[in-house]
N, C-alpha and C positions, 0 to 999 in steps of 0.2 A: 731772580729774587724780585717780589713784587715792590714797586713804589707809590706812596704817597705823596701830593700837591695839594698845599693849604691854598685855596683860591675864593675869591668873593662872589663868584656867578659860575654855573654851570658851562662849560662849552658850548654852543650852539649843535656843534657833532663831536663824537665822540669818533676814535679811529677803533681798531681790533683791537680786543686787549685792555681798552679802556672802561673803567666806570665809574660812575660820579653816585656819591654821596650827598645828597642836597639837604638842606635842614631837615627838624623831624618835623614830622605827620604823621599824624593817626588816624587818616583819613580811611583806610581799612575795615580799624576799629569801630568806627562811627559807623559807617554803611551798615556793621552786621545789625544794628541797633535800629534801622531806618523806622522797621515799622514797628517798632515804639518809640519814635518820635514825639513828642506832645503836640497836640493841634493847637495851640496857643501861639505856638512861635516862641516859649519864653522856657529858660530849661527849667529842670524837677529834679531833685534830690535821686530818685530813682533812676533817672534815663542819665545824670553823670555817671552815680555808681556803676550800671553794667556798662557805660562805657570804660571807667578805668579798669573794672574788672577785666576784662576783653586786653588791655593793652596789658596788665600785669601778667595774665597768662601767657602772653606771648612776649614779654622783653624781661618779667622779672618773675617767678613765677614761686618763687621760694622765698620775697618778703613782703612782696606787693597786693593790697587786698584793694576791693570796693571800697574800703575805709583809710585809706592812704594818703587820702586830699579831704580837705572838710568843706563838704558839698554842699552844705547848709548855707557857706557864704560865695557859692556863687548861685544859689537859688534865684530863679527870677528875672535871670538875664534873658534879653532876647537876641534873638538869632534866626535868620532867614536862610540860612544853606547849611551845608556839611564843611564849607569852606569856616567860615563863622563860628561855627562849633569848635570846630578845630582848633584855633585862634585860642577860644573860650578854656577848649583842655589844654592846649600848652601855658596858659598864664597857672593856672591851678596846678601845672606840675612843676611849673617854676618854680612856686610858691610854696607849696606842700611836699613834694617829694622830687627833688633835681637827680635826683640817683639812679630814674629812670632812663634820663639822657645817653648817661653812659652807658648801660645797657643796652641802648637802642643802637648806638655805635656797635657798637662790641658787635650785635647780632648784624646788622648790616654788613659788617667786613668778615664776618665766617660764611656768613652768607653770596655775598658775591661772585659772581661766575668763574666756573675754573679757568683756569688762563689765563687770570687778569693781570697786567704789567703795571698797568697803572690804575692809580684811585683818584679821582679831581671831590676833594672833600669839601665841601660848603662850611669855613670858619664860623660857628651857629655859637658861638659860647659856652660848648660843653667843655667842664671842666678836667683836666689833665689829658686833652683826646691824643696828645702824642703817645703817651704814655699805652693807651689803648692800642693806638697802631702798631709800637713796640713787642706789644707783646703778643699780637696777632703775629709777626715775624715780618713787618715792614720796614722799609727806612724811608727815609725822606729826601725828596726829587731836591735838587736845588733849582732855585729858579731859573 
């Protein structure tokens, strides 16, 4: 039976068997986007939306639209990488839609390599994540 460990930093190595969950990223999502980036340096109403687009199709695909976060109020921001960007989408789903979180969980641990014994999960502030591992068919490591 596999397990789960709430932990504040990834391991340095991981042994067989093991894998680590580290906070989200949609850093994926962003790359597919690259060359529609704006050459301003500062985002656009558009270049959010097919980004959240992009992550709804892949973490929520049945509530989650380009209209999910209101992109009008992060218009404008600037931003020099895909690191930054990323930053910029995690506060707008903070803020707009937290629901994706846990989805993104969800699909990270059906996702995970067969074999896995253990999960080193990054305490990231999603809301009820035991509960998600639970019902993936986990229990939890004591420390």
């Amino acid at each position: 039976m596999s397990k789960f460990k709430v932990v504040q930093e990834v391991p340095t190595e991981l042994s067989k068997g093991e894998f680590a969950i580290d906070k989200p990223s949609f850093l994926p999502q962003i790359a597919m986007h690259k060359t529609k980036k704006p050459r301003n340096g500062h985002t656009g109403s558009n270049y959010i939306r097919m980004i959240i687009d992009s992550i709804g199709q892949e973490y929520d695909p049945e509530n989650m639209t380009a209209y999910s976060v209101k992109a009008h109020n992060y218009d404008g921001r600037k931003f020099s990488s895909d690191e930054e960007m990323n930053e910029i989408v995690l506060e707008m789903l903070k803020a707009d839609y937290p629901a994706v979180f846990a989805k993104y969980l969800d699909k990270k641990i059906k996702t995970r390599p067969t074999n896995t014994s253990l999960i080193y999960y990054v305490d990231s502030g999603i809301n009820s994540f035991r509960e998600i591992f639970y019902k993936n068919g986990l229990s939890e490591q004591d420390s």
